[in-house]
TIMI-712604 format. One record per residue (C-alpha): residue in three letters; x, y, z. Coordinates in pm, whole numbers, padded with zeros to 5 digits, always signed. Example, Ala and Ser with C-alpha at 12.3 -4.5 7.8 and 13.67 -1.06 7.14 Angstrom:
% residues 2
ALA+01230-00450+00780SER+01367-00106+00714
//
This chain:
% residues 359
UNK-00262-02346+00170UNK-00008-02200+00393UNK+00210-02141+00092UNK-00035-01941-00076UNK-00063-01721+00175UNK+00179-01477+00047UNK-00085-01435-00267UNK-00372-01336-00086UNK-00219-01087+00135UNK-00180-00754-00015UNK+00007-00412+00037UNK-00232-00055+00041UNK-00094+00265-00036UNK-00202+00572-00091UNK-00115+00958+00013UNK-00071+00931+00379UNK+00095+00623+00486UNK+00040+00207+00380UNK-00109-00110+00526UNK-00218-00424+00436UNK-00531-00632+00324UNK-00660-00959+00213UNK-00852-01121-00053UNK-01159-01279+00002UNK-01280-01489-00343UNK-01622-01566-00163UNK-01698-01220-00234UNK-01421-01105-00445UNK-01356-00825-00190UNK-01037-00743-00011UNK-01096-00656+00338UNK-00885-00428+00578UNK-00911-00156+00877UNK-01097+00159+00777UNK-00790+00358+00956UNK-00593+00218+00687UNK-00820+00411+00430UNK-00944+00705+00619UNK-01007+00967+00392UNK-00961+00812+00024UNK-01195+00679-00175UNK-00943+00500-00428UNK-00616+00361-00268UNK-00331+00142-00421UNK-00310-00239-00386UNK+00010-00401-00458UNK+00041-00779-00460UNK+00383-01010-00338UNK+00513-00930-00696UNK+00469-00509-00621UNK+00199-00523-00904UNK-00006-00247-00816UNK-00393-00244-00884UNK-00629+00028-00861UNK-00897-00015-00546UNK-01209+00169-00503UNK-01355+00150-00118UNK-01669+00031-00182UNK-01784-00006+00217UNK-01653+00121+00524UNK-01799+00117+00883UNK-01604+00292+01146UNK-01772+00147+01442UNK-01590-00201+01340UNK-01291-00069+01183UNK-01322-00253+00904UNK-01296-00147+00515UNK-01382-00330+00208UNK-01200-00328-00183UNK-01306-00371-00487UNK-01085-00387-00801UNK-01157-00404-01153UNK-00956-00729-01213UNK-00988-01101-01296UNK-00821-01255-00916UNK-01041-01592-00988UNK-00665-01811-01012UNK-00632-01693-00580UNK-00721-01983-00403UNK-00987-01928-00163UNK-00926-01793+00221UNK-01157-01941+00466UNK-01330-01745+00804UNK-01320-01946+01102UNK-01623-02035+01295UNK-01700-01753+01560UNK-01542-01865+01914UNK-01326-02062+01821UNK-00987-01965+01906UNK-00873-02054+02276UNK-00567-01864+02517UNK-00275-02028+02412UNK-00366-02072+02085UNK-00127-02062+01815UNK-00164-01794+01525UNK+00042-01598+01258UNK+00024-01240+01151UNK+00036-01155+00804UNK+00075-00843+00668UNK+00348-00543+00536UNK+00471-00363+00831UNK+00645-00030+00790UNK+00567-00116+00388UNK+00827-00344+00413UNK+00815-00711+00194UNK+00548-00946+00330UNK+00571-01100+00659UNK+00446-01322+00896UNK+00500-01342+01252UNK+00411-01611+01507UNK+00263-01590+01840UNK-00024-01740+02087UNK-00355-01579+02187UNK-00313-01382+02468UNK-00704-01331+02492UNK-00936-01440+02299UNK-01172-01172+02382UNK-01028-00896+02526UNK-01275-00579+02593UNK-01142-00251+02469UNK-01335+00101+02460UNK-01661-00138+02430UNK-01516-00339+02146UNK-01399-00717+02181UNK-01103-00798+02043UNK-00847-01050+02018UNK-00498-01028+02168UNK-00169-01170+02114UNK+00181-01163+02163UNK+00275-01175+01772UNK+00469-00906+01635UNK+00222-00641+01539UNK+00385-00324+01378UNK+00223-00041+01183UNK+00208-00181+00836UNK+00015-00459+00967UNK-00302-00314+01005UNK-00580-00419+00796UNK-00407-00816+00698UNK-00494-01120+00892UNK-00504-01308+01170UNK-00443-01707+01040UNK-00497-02002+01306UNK-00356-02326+01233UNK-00601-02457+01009UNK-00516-02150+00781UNK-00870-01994+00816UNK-00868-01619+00859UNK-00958-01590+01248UNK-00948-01186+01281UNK-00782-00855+01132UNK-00491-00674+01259UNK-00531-00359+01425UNK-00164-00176+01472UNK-00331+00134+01631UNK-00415+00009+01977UNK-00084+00046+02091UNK-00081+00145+02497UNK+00144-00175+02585UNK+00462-00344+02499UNK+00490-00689+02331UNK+00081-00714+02296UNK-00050-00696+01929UNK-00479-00697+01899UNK-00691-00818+01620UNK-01102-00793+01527UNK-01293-01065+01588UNK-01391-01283+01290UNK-01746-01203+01369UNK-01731-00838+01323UNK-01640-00916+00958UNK-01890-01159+00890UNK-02153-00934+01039UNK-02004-00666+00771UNK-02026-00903+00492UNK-02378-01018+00554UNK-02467-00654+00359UNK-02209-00704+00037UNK-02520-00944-00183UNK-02585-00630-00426UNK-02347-00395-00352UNK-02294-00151-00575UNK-01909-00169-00662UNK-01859+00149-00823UNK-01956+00388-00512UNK-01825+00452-00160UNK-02059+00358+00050UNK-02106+00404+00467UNK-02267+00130+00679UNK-02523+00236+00969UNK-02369+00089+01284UNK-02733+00145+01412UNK-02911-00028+01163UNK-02666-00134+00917UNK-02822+00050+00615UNK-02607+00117+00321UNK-02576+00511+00254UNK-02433+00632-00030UNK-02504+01003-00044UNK-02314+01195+00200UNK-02532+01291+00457UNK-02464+01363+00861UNK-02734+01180+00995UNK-02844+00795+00884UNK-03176+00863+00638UNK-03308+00507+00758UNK-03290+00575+01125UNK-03126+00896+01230UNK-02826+00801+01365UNK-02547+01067+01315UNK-02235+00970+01139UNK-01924+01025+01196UNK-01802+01358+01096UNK-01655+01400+00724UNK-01738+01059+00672UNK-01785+01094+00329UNK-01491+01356+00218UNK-01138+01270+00078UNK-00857+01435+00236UNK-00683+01732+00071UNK-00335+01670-00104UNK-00019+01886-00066UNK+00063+02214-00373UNK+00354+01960-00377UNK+00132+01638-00401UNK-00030+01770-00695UNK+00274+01877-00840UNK+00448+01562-00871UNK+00122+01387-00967UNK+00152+01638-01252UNK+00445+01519-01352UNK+00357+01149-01268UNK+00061+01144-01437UNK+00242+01323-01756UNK+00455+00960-01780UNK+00169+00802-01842UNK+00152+00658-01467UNK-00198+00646-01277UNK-00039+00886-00975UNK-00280+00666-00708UNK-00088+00372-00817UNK+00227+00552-00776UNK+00145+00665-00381UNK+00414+00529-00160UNK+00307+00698+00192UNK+00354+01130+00228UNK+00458+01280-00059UNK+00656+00982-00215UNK+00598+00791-00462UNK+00774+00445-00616UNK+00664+00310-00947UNK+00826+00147-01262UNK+00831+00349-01606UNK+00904+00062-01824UNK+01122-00172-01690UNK+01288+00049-01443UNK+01161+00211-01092UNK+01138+00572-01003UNK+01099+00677-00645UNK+01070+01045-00598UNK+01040+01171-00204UNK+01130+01436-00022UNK+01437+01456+00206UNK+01467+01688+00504UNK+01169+01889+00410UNK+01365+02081+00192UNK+01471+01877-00110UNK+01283+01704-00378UNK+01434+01382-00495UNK+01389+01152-00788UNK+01609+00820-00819UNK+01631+00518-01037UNK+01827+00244-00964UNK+01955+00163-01272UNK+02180-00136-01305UNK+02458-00296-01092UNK+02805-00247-01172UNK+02994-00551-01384UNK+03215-00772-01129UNK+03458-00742-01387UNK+03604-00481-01592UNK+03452-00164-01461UNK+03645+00060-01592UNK+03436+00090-01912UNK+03130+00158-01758UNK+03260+00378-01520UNK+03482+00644-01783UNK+03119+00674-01948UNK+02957+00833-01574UNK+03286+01039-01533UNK+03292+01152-01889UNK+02967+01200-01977UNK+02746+01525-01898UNK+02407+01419-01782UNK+02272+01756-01656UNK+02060+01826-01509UNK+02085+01457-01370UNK+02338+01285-01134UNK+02468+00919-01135UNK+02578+00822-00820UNK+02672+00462-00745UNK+02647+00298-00373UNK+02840-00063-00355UNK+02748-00215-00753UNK+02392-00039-00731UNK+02433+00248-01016UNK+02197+00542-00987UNK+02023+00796-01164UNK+01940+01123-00987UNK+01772+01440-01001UNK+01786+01674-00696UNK+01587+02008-00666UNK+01538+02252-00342UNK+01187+02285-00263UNK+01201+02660-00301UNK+01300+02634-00659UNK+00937+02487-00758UNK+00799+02833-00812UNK+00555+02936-01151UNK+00845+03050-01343UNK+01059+02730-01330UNK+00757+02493-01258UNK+00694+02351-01638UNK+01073+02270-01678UNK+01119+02146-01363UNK+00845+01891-01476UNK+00983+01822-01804UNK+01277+01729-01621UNK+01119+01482-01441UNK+00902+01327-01672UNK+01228+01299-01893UNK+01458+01137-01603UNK+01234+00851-01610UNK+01241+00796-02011UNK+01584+00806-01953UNK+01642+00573-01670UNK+01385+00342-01909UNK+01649+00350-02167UNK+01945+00341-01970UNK+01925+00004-01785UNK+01894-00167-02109UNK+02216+00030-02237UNK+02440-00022-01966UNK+02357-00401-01998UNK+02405-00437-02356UNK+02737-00192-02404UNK+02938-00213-02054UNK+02817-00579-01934UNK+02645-00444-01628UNK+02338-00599-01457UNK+02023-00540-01435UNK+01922-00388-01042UNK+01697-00645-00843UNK+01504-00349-00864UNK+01440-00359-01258UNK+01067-00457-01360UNK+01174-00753-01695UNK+00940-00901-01869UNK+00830-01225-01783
//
């Protein structure tokens, strides 16, 4: 089991930042921390590969922290990722943390159990001395038997060297209310009485309890969010799959991956890493960048990795200049789409390890 790990552990994006989350086939659910998907109702889930699949949150309670996933997508060739019974990890016990931290490739990091059951702001949770970094919230907690024993948290972060996880229980109390739930809705749990509410409501319509505020609404994106989703979404590219943290984005137009961000909060920036220079006979490839005008793009190379830029100041993204300045950017990644394949097939170069090929 231990290598399969890495398949059950996935990456979550969306507008504001990224975390992680696993796969339960039991349910066919993923499961992270509601922090992780505060305010959207459709996030990004991208698996060791970076295939990205489209998530709806189907459940959240706050109280626990905890957040469940639903995607439209056959996941029945995952093996299956066992819950430990309740209690049964011990101090000095040895677990791993699995997860994405800072986005970053998957991960997992050792360490012993601190506490068990360590009592925070009314909550138990457990604690550890495995690296826990932000990133990590919302994957799992793994004894040695491989069962999932809790979920990260990253946000509890008053003290050095100390990482903290939910309980197992808390998530098995969560998914003793998934038999019929309805997969197509976001839905709040009670922490009173653990009622289901799908209509956005401030108080609990089965006992009164008040929820938490704004429970129900999505957050608002940026004029420049919804610009480049514009554009993104003029590719041909779902723009939630695209999300890569605060206005950036990373996705692969054909075979080759665009990444547009913003840099110093003034300029808007959309690369492709195209190909790797030849180790051999260069000279070719690079007379065609130094003779060849590619307005109102840049190539740029760094070490063997080749480039494909486009480069804007914010302030030029005004009405007037707004439609071209999207035609540009749909068009730069058409063109990085075509160019990787060129440079291979008339200079010799190689495809980037960044280049999406068909398998």
């Amino acid at each position: 089991m231990e290598q399969n790990i890495y398949k059950l552990v996935f990456k979550v994006t969306h507008a504001e930042g990224s975390g992680s989350c696993f796969y339960l086939k039991s349910c066919d659910l993923f499961v992270t921390n509601y922090h992780v998907v505060e305010g959207f109702h459709a996030v990004a889930i991208h698996d060791s590969e970076r295939n990205p699949y489209l998530a709806k949150v189907v459940l959240v309670n706050p109280a626990l922290d905890i957040a469940l996933l639903a995607v439209d997508h056959d996941f029945s060739a995952l093996p299956d990722f066992l819950l430990a019974g309740n209690d049964t990890l011990g101090i000095g016990g040895k677990i791993r943390v699995a997860g994405y931290p800072y986005g970053m490739p998957f991960t997992v990091t050792e360490g012993t159990v601190s506490a068990p059951k360590q009592l925070i702001n009314g909550q138990y949770y457990i604690q550890t001395d495995a690296a826990v970094n932000p990133g990590n919230s919302g994957g799992p907690i793994i004894n040695e038997k491989d069962e999932v024993v809790g979920i990260t948290v990253s946000k509890i972060n008053d003290a050095d060297n100390m990482g903290f996880g939910i309980r197992v229980e808390a998530l098995r109390k969560l998914l003793e209310s998934v038999d019929g739930l309805e997969r197509d809705w976001f839905q709040v749990q009670c922490d009173s009485c653990e009622e289901l509410i799908a209509e956005p409501d401030e108080y609990c319509p089965s006992c009164g309890e008040e929820l938490p505020e704004g429970i129900f609404e999505e957050r608002h994106l940026s004029p420049l969010t919804e610009f480049c989703e514009s554009a993104i979404e003029q590719m041909g590219i779902n723009p939630v799959l695209a999300r890569d943290g605060y206005e950036a984005w990373c996705f692969h137009k054909g075979s080759s991956e665009i990444r547009i961000f913003v840099y110093n909060r003034a300029y808007l920036f959309m690369v492709s890493p195209v190909n790797l220079l030849p180790k051999k006979e260069v000279e070719g490839v690079l007379d065609y960048m130094l003779s060849t005008d590619f307005s109102p793009y840049k190539m740029a190379i760094d070490g063997r990795q080749i480039y494909l830029m486009y480069r804007l100041h914010l302030s030029d993204i005004t009405e007037q200049y707004e439609g071209q300045i999207r035609e540009n950017m749909v068009n730069l990644a058409l063109k990085a789409d075509e160019m990787d394949n060129m440079l291979v097939e008339r200079f010799g170069c190689e495809f980037s390890a960044y280049t999406k090929q068909e398998h």
